[in-house]
N, C-alpha and C positions, 0 to 999 in steps of 0.2 A: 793198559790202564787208561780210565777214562779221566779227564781231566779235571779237578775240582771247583776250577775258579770259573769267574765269570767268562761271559764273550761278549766283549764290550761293541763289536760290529755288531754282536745279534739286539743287545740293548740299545745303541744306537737307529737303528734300522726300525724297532717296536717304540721307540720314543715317538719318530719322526711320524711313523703309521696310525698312532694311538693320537695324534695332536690334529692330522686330517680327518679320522673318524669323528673323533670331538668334534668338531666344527661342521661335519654333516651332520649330526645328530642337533647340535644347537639349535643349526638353521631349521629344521625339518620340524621339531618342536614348538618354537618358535612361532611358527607359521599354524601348524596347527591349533596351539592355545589360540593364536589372532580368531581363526574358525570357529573358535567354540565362544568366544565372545559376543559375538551375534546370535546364536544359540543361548545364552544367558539372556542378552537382551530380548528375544521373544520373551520366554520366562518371565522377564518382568514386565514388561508389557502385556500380559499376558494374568500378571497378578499371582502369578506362581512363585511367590519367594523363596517358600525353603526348597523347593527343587533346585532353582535358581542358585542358594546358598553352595548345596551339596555338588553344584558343578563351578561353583566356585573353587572350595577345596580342590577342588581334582586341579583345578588349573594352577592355583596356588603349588599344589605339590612339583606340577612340571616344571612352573618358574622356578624352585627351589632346587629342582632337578638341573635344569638350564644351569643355573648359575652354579651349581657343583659341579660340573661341566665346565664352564669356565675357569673355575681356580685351579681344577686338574689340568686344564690346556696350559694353564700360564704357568704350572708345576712343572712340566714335562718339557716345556719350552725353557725353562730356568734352567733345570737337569743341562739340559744339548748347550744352552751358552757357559754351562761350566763344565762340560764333560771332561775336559782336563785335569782339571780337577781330583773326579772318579779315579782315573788312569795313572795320577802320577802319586796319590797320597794312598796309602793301606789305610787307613783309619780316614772317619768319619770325619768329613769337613764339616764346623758348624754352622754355613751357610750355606750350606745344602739341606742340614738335619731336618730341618718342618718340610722342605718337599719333599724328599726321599721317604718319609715317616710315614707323610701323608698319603705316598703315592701308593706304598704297599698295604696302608689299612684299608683306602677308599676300592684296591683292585677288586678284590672278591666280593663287592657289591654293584662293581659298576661292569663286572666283566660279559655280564651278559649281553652289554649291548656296545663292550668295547674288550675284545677279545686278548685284543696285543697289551692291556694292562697286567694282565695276570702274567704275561713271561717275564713284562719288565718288572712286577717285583719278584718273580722267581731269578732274576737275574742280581735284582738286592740282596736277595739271601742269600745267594754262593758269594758274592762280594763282603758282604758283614756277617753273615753267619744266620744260623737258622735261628738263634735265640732269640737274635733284634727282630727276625720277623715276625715270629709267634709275640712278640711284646706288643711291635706293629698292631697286626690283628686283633691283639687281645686290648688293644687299646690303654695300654700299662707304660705308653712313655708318652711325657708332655709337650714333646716337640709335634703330636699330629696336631693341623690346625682345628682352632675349635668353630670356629666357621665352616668347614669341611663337616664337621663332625653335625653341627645343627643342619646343615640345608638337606643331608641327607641319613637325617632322624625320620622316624615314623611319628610321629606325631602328628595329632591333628590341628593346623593352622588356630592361630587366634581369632577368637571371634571379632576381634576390633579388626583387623586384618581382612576378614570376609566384606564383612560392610562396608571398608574402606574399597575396594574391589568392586563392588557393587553401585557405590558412588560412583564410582571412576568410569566402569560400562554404560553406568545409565545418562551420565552427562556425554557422554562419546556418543552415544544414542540418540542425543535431545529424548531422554524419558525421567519421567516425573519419580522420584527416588528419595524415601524419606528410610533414613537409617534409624535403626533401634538408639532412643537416646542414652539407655541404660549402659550399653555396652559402650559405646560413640565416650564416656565418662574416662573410661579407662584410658582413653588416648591423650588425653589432658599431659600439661608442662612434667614432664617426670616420673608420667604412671607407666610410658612403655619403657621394655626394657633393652632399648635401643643401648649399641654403645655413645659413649659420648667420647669424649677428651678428659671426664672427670675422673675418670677409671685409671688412672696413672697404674702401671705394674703391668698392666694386661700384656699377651705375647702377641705378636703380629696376627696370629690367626685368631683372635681374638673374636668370638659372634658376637653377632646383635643382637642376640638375645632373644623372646617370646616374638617379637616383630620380625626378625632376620635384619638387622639393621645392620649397615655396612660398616666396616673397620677390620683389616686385618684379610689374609689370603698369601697371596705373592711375598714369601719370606724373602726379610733383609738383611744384608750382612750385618753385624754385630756394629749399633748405631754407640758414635762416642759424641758427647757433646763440647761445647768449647768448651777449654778449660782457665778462660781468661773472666776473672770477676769482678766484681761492682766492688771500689772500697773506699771508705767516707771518705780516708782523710787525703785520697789521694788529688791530685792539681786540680784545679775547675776546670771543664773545658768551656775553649774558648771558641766561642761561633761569631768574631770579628768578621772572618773569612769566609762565611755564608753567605753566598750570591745567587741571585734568583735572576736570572739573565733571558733575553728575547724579548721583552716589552717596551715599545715607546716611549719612554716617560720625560716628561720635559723639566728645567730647574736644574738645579745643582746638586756637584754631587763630590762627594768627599773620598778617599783613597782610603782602601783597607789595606792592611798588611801584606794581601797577595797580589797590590797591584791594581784591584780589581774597582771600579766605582758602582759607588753607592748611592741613592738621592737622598737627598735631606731629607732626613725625619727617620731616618731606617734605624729602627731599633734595636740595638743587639740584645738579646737574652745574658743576663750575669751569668755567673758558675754557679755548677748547680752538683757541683761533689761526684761528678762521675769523672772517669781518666781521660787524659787528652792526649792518646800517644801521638809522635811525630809522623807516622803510617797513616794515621785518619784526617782524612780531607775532605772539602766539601762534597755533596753526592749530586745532587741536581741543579739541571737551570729553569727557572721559571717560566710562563706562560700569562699573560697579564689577564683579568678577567675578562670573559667576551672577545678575546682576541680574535680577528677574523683571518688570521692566516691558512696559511692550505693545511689538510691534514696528515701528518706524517703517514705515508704509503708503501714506504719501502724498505720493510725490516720492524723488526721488535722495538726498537728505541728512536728512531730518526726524529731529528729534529730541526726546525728552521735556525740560520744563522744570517738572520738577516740585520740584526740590530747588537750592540751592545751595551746600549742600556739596560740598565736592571728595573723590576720589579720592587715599586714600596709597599711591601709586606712584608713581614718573617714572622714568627711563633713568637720572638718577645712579645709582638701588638697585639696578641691574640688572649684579652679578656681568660681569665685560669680562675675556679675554684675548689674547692676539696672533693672528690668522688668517693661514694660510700663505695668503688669496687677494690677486689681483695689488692691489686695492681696500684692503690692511685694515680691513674691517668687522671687529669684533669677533664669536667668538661667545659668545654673552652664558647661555650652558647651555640656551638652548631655539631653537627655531629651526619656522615651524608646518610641518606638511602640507596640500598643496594638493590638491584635486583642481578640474579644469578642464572643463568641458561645456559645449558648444554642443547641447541640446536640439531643437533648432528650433523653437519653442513649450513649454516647459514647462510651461503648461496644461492641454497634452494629454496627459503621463507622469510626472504629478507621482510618482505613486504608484511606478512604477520608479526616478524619481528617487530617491526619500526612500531605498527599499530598498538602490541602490548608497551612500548615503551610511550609513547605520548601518551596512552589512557594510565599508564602508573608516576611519570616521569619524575624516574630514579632519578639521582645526582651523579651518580656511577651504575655500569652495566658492567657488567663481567660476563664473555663468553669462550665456552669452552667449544673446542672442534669447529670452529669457524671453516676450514676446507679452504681458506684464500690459497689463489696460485697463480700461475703466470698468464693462462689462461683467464683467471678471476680474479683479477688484485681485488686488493683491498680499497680501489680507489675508487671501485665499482660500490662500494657498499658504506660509504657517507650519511652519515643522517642527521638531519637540519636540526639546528641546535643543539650540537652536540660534538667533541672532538674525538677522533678514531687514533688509538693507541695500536699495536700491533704484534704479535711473536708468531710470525707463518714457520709450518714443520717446512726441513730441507726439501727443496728442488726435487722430485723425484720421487718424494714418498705420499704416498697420495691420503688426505685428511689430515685431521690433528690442528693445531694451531690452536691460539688464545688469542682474544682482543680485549681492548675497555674502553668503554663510550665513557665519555665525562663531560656531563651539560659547559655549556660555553658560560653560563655565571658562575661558575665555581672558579675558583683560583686553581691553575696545574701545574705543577712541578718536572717536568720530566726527569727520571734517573736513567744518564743514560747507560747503554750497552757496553759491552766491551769490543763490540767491531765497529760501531758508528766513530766515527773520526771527523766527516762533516762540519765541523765549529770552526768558531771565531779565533774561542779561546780556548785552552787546555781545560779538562776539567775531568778529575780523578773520577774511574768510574765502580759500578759495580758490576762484578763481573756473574754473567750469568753462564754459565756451562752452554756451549752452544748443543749440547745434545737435549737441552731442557728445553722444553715449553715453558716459557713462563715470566712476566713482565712487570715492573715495579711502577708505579707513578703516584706523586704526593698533591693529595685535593686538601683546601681549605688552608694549608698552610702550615698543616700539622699531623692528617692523618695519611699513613701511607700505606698504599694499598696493590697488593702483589696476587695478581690473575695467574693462575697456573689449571694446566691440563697434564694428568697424567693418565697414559694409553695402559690397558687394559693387560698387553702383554708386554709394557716394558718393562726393564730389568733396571732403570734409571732411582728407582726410591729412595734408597738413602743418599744417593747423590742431591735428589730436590731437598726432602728434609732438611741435609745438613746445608744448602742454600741457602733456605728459610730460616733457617736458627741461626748462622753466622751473619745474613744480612740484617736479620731484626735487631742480633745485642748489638752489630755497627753502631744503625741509626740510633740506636737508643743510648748508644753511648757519646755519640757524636752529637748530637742536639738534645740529651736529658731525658731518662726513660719519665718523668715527669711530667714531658711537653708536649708527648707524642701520643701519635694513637694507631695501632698494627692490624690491620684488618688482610685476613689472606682465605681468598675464595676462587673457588675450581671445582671441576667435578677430578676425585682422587681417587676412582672406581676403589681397587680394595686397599690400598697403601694404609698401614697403619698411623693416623695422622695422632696418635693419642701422644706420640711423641712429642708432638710440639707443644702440648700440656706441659710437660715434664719440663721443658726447657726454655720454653717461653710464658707460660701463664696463660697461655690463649684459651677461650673454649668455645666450643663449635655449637654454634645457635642451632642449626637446623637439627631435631629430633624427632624428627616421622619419615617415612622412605622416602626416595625422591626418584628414584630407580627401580621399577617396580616395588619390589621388597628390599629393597635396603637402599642406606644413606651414604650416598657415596659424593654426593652434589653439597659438597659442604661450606659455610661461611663463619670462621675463626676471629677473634679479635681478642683482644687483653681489655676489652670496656664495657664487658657482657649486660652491667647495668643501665649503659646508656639505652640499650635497645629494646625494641618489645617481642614479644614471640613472631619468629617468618609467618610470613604466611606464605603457600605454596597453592600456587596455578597450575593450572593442565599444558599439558608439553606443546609446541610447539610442532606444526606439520607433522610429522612423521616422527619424531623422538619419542623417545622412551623416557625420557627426563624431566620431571615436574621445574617447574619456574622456582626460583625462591625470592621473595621482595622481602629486606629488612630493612624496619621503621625505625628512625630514632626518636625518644623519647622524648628528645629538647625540639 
């Protein structure tokens, strides 16, 4: 008698085979769309547009192919870090369900050119049974992703899609490129049908829609959000104990409750009806405007402890009036500009870097995969007028990392880490998962702003998320959702951020790709009013990642 159930060696073995073939195929495609883009470009130099168009499509479909590719690698790779899982439960873990779902409807499509997918989901069905797979295939259960599902539809690309592709080749080119306006219309605030963060409900695999817009892929486990809430009549909190510490400042200075001095004139904000548990403590020390200190180089949070005087600023002095946005934040008459880059090593273009940063000169930069290392600190990569923030990936793993540049006139807040210990003084922190990318710092005095990078095959997503969401209702509870303002920008390849709609009110400005065909390069805030549409630049050296500058409107 032959055995009926799985062989979890042999699945094991076709995961590991099927995720190295992936990744040859990637790269090989990859490289040849690069080929055919120079080939486009004669075309249009050449005055041959819809030729030019129709090898558009074809490329579009490989990108679409490419990237179906990747959600399958990062399925497969999800599979192997829960294989235990598989092995110890008879029934269907739901945090496996959208890749396992996925894995066996995308095989008999993808298997001709990835042979070892079809035994692993022949290896699904002797484990769950032949019905789940025929449902699989027949594409009759909701857990396959529907991102999976669009990149590898047949369908013919959007026209706005082609011309935007075409824009993109012919300025790569230096060639003279005027797009159909007619079409170029449909890409306007809200006509693509990108995903946004408005779409609350949506499932992690979630598509982008007629564009391929990024949101959803790499299933999360089953996301819970806090379950601690806002309620009027509860105690005001009291921000006596707000210290904004490392600045010079001369004069006198009065004793807070924690000990801590203050100089005259330091305004405390009144209560403002949010709770004030005995747990919640101050989060940062200040950075005085223009400060000329060195820049923190060594680690995600470091910071100088040279002084203990404080900083005369806080959020009470900060001018508030009513905001028509659905959140009332206030806007408090400044509000920063952001610009967003995913570099893919900014080691390598520091120097194009600096250049797009003085020709737009954000108030904040946010970069994603910065690549600093021991070999290339961070101390290497300084730029004048400006203060370098930090979260390098561990020792050993090579790439990744986040940074933020914050002009030297902005007021900085640093929040520190949970391994810097370095101070003066004690000062309760926010603990950041040392397996995260990802780094907090407060500009202006009231906005605070949190750089994250999330890699393409980690398994880390709901771990950030639930980061993100339990550090925002902190602050918000800790100094007045009121007074504050949340802004969290990263590139979040497919992690489905719609979640932090749902649990924070944020919603993600950028609505046109930013990553080839999808939006993965995103910037979030709860003051969506304040700001005006991104505008997006061409990548940087050798990335694949559009720029994103967001303007505020005051």
């Amino acid at each position: 008698m032959f055995s009926s159930g799985p062989s979890y060696a042999k699945l094991k073995t076709n995961l590991r085979l099927s995720i190295n073939r992936l990744k040859l195929l990637e790269k090989k495609k990859t490289e040849l769309t690069q080929k055919a883009r120079k080939e486009i470009a004669d075309y249009i130099a050449a005055g041959k547009i819809e030729r030019a168009k129709i090898r558009v499509e074809h490329i579009i479909r490989e990108d679409y192919l490419v990237e179906a590719m990747e959600v399958t690698e990062m399925y497969c790779d999800l599979v192997l870090a829960r294989f235990g899982l598989i092995q110890q439960m008879k029934d269907l873990d739901p945090g496996l369900s959208e890749a396992i779902s996925s894995l066996v409807w995308c095989a008999p499509r993808l298997m001709s050119d990835v042979p070892e997918l079809k035994i692993v989901a022949d290896q699904f069905a002797l484990k769950y049974g032949k019905p789940y797979a025929v449902a699989c295939r027949e594409q009759s259960i909701s857990t396959i992703s529907e991102k999976l599902i669009h990149k590898l539809s047949v369908q013919a690309p959007p026209k706005v899609l082609v011309e935007k592709y075409l824009q993109e080749i012919a300025h790569n080119y230096n060639l003279e490129y005027t797009p159909d306006p007619q079409i170029m219309r449909e890409s306007e605030w809200g006509a693509d049908a990108l995903i946004t963060l408005d779409d609350v409900g949506k499932s992690d695999g979630a598509s982008g829609g007629a564009s391929g817009g990024g949101g959803g892929g790499i299933p999360q486990q089953p996301f819970s959000y806090p379950n601690k809430d806002y309620t009027e009549d509860s105690t005001p909190l009291d921000l006596s104990s707000l210290h904004l510490a490392n600045s010079p400042i001369s004069g006198g200075a009065f004793s807070s409750p924690n000990g801590f001095s203050t100089p005259n004139g330091f305004s405390i904000p009144s209560g403002n009806g949010y709770p004030s548990p005995s747990e919640y403590n101050p989060l940062f020390n200040g950075v005085q405007n223009g400060h000329n200190s060195p820049h923190p180089d060594n680690g995600a949070c470091r910071q100088e402890s040279t002084s203990t005087d404080f900083l005369a600023t806080s959020m009470g002095d900060l001018p508030c009036h009513a905001s028509s946005s659905s959140t009332n934040i206030p806007i408090n008459g400044w509000a920063p500009r952001v610009l967003l880059t995913n570099p893919q090593s900014l080691t390598n273009c520091f120097e194009e870097f600096s250049s797009l940063v003085y020709a737009r000169e954000p108030d904040v930069v946010v970069v994603s995969e910065t690549w600093f290392s021991s070999s290339r600190p961070a101390s290497q990569f300084q730029l004048n007028g400006y203060r370098l923030f930090h979260d390098d990936r561990e020792e050993g793993r090579r790439g990744g990392g986040v940074a933020i540049y914050v002009k030297t006139s902005v007021t900085i807040s640093m929040i520190p880490c949970e391994t810097i210990i370095e101070v003066d003084i004690h000062v309760p922190e926010v603990k950041v998962p040392p397996e995260l990318e990802c780094l907090w710092i407060c500009v202006g005095g009231n906005t605070f702003v949190c750089g994250a990078y999330h890699a393409p095959n980690s398994t880390t997503g709901k771990l950030l998320l639930d980061h993100i969401v339990n550090t925002t209702l902190d602050l918000r509870r800790r100094f007045g959702g009121d007074k504050i303002r949340i802004i969290v920008a990263g590139d979040f390849n497919h992690l489905a951020c719609d979640r932090l709609n749902a649990a924070l009110g944020v919603r993600n400005m950028v609505q046109e790709p930013t990553h080839l065909n999808s939006t993965i390069d995103l910037i979030l805030t709860d003051t969506p009013d304040h700001y005006n549409l991104p505008l997006l630049l061409a990548p940087l050296h050798h990335s694949k990642h559009c720029c994103v500058v967001l303007d505020p409107k005051i």
